[in-house]
Every structure is written in structure tokens, then in C-alpha cells.
BATORKOL-270052 format. One record per residue (C-alpha): residue number from 1; residue in three letters; x, y, z. Coordinates in Angstrom, 3 decimals, always signed. Layout:
<recs>
@k=NUM | r=ala | x=X | y=Y | z=Z .
...
</recs>
This chain:
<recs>
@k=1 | r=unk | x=+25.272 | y=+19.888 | z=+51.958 .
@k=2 | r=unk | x=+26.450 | y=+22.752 | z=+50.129 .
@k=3 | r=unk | x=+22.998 | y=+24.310 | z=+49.552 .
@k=4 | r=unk | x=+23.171 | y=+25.307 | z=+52.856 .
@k=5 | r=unk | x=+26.819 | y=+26.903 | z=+52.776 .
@k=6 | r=unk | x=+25.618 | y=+28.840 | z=+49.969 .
@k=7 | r=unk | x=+22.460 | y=+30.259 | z=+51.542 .
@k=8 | r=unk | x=+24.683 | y=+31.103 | z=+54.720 .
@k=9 | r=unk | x=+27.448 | y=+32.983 | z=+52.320 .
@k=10 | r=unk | x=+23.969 | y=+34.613 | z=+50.782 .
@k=11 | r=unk | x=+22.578 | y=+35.980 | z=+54.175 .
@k=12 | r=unk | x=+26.291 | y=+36.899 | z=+54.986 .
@k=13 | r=unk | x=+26.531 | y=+39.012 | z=+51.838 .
@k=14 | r=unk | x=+23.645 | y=+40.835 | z=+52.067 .
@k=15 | r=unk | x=+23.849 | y=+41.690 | z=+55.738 .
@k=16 | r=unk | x=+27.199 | y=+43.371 | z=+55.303 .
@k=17 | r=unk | x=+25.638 | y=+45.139 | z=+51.902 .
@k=18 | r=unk | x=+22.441 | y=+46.434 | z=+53.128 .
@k=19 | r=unk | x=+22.026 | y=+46.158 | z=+56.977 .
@k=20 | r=unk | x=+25.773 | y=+47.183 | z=+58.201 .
@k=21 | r=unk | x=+26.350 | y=+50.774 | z=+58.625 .
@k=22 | r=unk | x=+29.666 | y=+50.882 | z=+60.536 .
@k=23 | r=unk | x=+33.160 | y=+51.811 | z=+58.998 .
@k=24 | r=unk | x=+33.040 | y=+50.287 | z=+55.462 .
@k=25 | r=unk | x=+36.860 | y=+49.781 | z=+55.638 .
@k=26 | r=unk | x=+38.329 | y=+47.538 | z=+57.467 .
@k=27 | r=unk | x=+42.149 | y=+46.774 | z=+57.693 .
@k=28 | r=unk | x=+42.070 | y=+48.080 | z=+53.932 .
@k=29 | r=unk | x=+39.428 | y=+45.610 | z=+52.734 .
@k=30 | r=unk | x=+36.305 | y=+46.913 | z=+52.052 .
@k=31 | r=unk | x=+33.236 | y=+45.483 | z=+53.301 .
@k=32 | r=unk | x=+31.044 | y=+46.145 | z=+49.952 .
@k=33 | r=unk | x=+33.129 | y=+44.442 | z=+47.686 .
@k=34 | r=unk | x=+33.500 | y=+41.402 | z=+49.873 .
@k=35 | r=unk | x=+29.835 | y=+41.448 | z=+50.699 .
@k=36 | r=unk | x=+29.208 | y=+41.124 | z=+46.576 .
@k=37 | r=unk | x=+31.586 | y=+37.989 | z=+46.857 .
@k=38 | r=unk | x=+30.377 | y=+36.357 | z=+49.562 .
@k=39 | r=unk | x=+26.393 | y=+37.173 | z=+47.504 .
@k=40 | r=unk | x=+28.577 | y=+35.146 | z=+44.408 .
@k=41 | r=unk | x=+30.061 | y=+32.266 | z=+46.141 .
@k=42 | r=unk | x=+26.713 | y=+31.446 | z=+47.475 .
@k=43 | r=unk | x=+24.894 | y=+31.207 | z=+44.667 .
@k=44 | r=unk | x=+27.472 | y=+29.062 | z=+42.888 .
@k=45 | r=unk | x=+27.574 | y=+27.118 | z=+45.530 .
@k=46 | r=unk | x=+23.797 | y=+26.590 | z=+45.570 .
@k=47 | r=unk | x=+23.701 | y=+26.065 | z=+42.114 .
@k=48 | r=unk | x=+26.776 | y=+23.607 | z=+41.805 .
@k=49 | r=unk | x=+24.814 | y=+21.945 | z=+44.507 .
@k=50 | r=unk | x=+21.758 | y=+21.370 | z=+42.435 .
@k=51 | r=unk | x=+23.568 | y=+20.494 | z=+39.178 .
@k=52 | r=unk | x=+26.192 | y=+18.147 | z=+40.647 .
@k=53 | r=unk | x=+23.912 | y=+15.964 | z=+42.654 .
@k=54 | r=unk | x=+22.900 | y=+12.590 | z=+41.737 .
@k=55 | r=unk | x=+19.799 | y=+11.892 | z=+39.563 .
@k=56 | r=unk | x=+16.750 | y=+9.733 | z=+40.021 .
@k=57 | r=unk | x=+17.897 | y=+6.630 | z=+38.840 .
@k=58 | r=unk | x=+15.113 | y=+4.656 | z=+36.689 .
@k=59 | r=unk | x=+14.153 | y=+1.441 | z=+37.083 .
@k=60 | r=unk | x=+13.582 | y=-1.257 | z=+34.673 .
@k=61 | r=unk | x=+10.062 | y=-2.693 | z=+35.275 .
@k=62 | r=unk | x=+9.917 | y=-6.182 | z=+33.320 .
</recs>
């Protein structure tokens, strides 16, 4: 589930970062530095995902 919130905040990131060319500031935030965030939480996310979920679990053949 949150593999794909993480690749979302990814595309997010890096559409503000490299493909927006508007006003970089907006209402006193700016858009570069929340960009690199966004880029962040993703990849924890993604990788939180992929470390937190459950293992195979093995069976015991008799």
C-alpha cells in the first residue's frame, strides 16, 4: 500500500524540481526545498514498505 504513496510523493518531487518553471516561491515556501522532501518521504516510504512487510512464512514438510 505504501509503495505506491511513495512512488506518487517521488513523481511529485521531481516534477516540481526539474519540470516546473513558474515562480519558485510560493506564499514564502519554496518549491525546491519541498520538492527534495516530497523526493525523501517517498523513498522512505517505499523502503519502510519493503522492510516492514510480512515474510514468506516456511512450512514444515514432515
Amino acid at each position: 500500500m505504501y509503495i505506491g504513496i511513495g512512488i506518487f510523493l517521488l513523481l511529485v518531487g521531481l516534477i516540481i524540481i526539474f519540470a516546473y518553471n513558474g515562480e519558485m516561491m510560493i506564499a514564502g515556501f519554496d518549491l525546491v526545498t519541498i520538492g527534495w522532501i516530497a523526493i525523501g518521504l517517498g523513498a522512505l516510504a517505499i523502503i519502510l514498505s519493503m522492510v516492514m512487510r510480512p515474510g514468506r512464512r516456511s512450512v514444515d514438510r514432515y
